[in-house]
N, C-alpha and C positions, 0 to 999 in steps of 0.2 A: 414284227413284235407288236406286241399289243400297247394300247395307249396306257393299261395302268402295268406293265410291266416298264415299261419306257421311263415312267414315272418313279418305279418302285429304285431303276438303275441310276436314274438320275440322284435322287434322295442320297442311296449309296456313295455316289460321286463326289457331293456336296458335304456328306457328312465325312466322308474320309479326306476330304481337303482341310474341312475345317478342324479336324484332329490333327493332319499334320503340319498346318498352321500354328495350333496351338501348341503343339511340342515343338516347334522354332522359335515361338516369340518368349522372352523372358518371363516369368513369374510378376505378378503386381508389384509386390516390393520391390524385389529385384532391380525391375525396369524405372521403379522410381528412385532406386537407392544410383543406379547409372545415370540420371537425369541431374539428381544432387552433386555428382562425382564431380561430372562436366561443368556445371557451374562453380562450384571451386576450384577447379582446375586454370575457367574461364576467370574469375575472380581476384587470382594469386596477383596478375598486374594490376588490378585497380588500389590494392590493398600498398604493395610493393611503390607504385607510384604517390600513396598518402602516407610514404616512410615507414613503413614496416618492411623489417628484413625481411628475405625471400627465407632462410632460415628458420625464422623463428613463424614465420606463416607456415611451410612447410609442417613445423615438428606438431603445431598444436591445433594443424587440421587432418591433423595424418590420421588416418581410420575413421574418423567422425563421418558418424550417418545422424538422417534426420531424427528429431525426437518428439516424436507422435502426441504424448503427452501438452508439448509446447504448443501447438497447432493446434489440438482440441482445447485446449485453454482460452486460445487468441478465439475461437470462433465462439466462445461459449460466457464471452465478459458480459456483465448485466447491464444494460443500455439503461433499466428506471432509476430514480432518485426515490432513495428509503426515505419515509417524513425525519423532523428532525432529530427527535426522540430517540430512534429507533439508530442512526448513526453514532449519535454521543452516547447513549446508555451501552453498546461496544468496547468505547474507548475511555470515556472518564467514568469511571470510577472505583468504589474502594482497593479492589487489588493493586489497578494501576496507579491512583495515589499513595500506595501502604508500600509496592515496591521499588518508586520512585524515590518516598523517604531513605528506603532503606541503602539504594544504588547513592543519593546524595550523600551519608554518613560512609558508607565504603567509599568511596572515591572523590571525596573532599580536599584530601591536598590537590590531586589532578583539578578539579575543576576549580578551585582557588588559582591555579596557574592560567588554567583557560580561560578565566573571565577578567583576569590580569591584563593578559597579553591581546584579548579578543572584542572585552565589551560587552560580552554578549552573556544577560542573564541567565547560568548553571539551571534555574528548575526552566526553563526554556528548550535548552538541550535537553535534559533528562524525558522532558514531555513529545519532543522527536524521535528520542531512542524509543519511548513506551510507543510510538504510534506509529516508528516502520518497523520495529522486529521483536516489539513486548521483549524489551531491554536483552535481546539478544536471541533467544527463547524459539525463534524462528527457522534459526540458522542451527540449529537442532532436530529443524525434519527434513527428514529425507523424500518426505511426499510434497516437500516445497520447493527444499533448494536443490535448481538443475547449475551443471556444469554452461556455464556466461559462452562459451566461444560456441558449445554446439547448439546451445539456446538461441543466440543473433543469428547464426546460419541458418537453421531450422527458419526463421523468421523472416531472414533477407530472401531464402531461393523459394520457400512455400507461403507465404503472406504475403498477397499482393497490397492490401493496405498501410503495412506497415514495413516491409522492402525496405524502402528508403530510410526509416529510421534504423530499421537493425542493420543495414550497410554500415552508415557512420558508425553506428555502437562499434557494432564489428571491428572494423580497425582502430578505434579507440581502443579497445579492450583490449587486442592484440599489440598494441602499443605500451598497455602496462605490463605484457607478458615481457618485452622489451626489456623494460625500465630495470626488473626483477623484485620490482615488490612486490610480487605474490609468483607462485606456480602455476602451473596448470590446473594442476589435482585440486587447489586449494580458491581459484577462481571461483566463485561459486553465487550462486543471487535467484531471484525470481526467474519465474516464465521468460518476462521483459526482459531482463537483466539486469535488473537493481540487484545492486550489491554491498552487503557488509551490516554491519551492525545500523545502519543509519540510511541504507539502502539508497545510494550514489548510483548512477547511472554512467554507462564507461567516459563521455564525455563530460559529466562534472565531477568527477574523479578527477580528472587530467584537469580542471580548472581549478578545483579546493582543496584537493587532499595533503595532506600538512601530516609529518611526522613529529609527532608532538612528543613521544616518548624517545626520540635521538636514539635510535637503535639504527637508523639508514635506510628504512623501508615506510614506505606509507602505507601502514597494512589495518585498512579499517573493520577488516574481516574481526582479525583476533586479538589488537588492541584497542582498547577502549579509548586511553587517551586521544590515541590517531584518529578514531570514528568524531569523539564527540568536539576534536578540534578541527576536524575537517567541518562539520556540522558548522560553527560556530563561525569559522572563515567564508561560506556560503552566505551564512547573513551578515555579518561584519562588512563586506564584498559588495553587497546587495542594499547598503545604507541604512542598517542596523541603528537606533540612537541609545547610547551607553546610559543606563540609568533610569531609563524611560519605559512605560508599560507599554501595552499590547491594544489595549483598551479598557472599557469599564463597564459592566452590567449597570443599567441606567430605569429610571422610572419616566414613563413620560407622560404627558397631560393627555386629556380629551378633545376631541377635534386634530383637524387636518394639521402638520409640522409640512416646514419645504425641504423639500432637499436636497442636497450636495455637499457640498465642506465647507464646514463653517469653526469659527474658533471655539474651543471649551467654553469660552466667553458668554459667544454669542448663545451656544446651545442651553446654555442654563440660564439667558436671560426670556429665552423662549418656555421654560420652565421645565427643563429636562434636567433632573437630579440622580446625584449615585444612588443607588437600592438600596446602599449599606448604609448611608444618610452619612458617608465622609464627602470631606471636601472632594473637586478636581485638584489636583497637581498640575501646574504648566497651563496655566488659562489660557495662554496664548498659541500651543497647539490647535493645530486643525484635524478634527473630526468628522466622520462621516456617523450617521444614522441607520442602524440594521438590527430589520427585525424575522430572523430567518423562520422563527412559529406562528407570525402573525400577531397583531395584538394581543391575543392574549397569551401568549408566551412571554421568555425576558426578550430585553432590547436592550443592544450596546452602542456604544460612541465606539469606533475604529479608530485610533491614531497611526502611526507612520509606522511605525515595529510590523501593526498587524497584515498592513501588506508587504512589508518586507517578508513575514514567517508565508509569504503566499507564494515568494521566489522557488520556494522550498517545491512546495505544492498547491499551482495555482488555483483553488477550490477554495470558497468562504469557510465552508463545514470544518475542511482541516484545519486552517491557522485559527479558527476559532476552537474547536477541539485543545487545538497545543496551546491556546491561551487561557482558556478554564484547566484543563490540567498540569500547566504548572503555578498557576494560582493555587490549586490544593496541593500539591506536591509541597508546596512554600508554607504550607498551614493555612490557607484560605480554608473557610468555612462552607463551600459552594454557591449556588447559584440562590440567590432568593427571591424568585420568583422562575418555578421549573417549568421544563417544556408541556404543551399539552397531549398526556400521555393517557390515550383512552381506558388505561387499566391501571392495577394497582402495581407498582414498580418492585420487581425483587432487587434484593442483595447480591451482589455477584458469587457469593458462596449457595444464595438458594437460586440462581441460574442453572449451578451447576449439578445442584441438588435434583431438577426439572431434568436436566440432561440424563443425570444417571436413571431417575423415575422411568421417563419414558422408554429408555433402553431396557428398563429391566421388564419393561410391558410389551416389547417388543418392536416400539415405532421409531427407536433412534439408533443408529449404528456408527457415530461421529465421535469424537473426543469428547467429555466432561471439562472443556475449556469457558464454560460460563459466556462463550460469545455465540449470539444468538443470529445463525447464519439460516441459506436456507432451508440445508439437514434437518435443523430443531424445527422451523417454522413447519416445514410440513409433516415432522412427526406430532408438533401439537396440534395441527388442521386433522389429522387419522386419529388422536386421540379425542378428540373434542369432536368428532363425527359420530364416535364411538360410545360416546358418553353421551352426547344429545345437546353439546353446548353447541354456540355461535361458533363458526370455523373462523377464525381470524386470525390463528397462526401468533396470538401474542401471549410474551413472555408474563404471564401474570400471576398473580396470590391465587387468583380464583383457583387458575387449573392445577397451578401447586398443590392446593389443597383437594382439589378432587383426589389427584393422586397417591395425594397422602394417607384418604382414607379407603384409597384400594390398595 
């Protein structure tokens, strides 16, 4: 036999092995959706042995496969810090102050009862509700909220980062399936597993969650009362001081300030004053000094509250976030002295108005939700390419107006 016939049979050989190779071994999925199996399978005692029935593990992993969705989400979180502008002009303002008022005039005897029993300042709450589920509003999409048990699973057997946290989660959550205050079908929360109107995570669930409506379920999913006294127990919990702000937008002098904590006292005899030109309350509180834009943005004095609302979510941005907006939710006037915002600032109504524009030009295909993520960002970088502006991706009058005259 000749070397290239030798060669041609060989080929033959190798290709018909590797055919019947591959009609032996599983499918991709398949073979992945078996690799999942076995670790639940493997899992049932660890869950079993941290008090979950074998039962009730059994029923609420029975057919769960991984959720692909979850895992490309986990690998695709945005590791930069947005400047500051660009996080608070998201969260506070006019919608989220106008439907804050209006959730406080609806649900006034409830939060009358919660700040009763809790301590904890009602537009405080309302400004958490607005900043983990835009006062519910979230828990209405289905391109957000995944099923909590096969979301943690997905997480514990394919995210080797985060394994260990969605293990605990895991039998936490399996644990309120226990309890019966919620179902299965009705489990429901983030990628993560934050869950409910207040977006509790299955282990602080199991440390705050408070049936505030006396029905026998702590269901922070579909009661409101239950969410926003769970909420309220978390900081209450966490050294909450009844009666006491958050902090206070502040002016301060020229030249170098020291810093660490010092009493209201002392801070204003360094010559740091309110913006609004009121007095401090509580001189003898101790304050810290932050200036998250730099000088020439505002600067606050932090009191005790403000790191207590960081128990929540340990991030400056957020407990400062929920302390400018329940300041306007309360009828605060805003900030007087705003961040430094390279353009000119829309309304949340002409955010949305940018949203719809761009859509109908063709560069936006996302909701007309007025939050300016990074769908809109790079649909104004393709329209602002297109037009011959600076690409910079910001939510501005300018490019509104371009718009508006195409």
């Amino acid at each position: 036999m000749s070397v290239r016939n030798t060669a041609r049979r060989l080929t033959a050989l190798v290709t018909a092995a590797g055919l019947t190779l591959a009609l032996l071994m599983p499918a991709g999925p398949a073979f992945a959706d078996a690799g999942f199996r076995q670790w639940v399978a493997g899992f049932r005692a660890t869950a079993v042995e941290g008090g979950v029935s074998g039962a009730v593990y059994d029923k609420a992993l029975k057919g769960v496969e991984p959720d692909p969705v979850v895992l490309e989400k986990a690998r695709t979180q945005p590791e930069f810090t947005a400047p500051a502008w660009d996080y608070f002009d998201n969260r506070v303002h006019d919608q989220s102050v106008a439907t804050g008022r209006q959730m406080a005039k609806k649900w006034k005897p409830w939060l009358d009862r919660i700040e009763a029993r809790f301590g904890v300042d009602r537009d405080i709450l309302l400004a958490i509700w607005s900043m983990e589920s835009n006062y519910g509003e979230i828990l209405k999409r289905d391109d957000i909220m995944r099923n909590v048990i096969r979301s943690l699973a997905t997480l514990a057997y394919g995210d080797p980062k985060r394994s260990k946290y969605a293990r605990t989660q895991l039998i936490a959550a399996l644990k309120i399936l226990q309890t019966g205050d919620i179902d299965e079908s009705h489990l429901m929360g983030s990628w993560a597993g934050a869950m409910g109107q207040t977006q509790f995570i299955p282990t602080s669930y199991q440390r705050y969650a408070v049936d505030m409506d006396g029905n026998g379920k702590r269901d922070i999913w579909n009661s409101i009362p239950d969410a926003l006294a769970t909420a309220a127990n978390l900081l209450k919990k966490n050294g909450w001081q009844a009666g006491k702000t958050w902090g206070y937008e502040v002016k301060i002098p020229a030249g170098k300030l020291p810093g660490g904590s010092k009493t209201l006292a002392q801070w204003q005899t360094l010559g740091v004053v309110r913006a609004n030109g009121k007095p401090f309350k509580n001189l003898g509180d101790r304050a810290t000094l932050k200036v998250p834009d730099g000088r020439g943005g505002p600067a606050f004095l932090m009191v005790k509250n403000f790191s207590v609302i960081k128990a929540y979510n340990n991030a400056d941005k957020y407990a400062l976030a929920v302390g400018l907006l329940a300041d306007e939710i309360a009828g605060g006037n805003g900030l007087v002295q705003d961040w430094q915002r390279p353009f000119t600032k829309l309304s949340f109504e002409e955010r949305q108005e940018l949203q719809k524009r761009l859509s109908e030009h063709g560069y936006y295909e996302g909701k007309f939700d007025g939050k300016i993520g990074d769908g809109s960002k790079a649909a104004i970088m393709a329209y602002q390419a297109k037009v011959g502006l600076t690409q910079d991706g910001y939510p501005s009058m300018e490019v509104l107006k371009w718009l508006r005259k195409q």
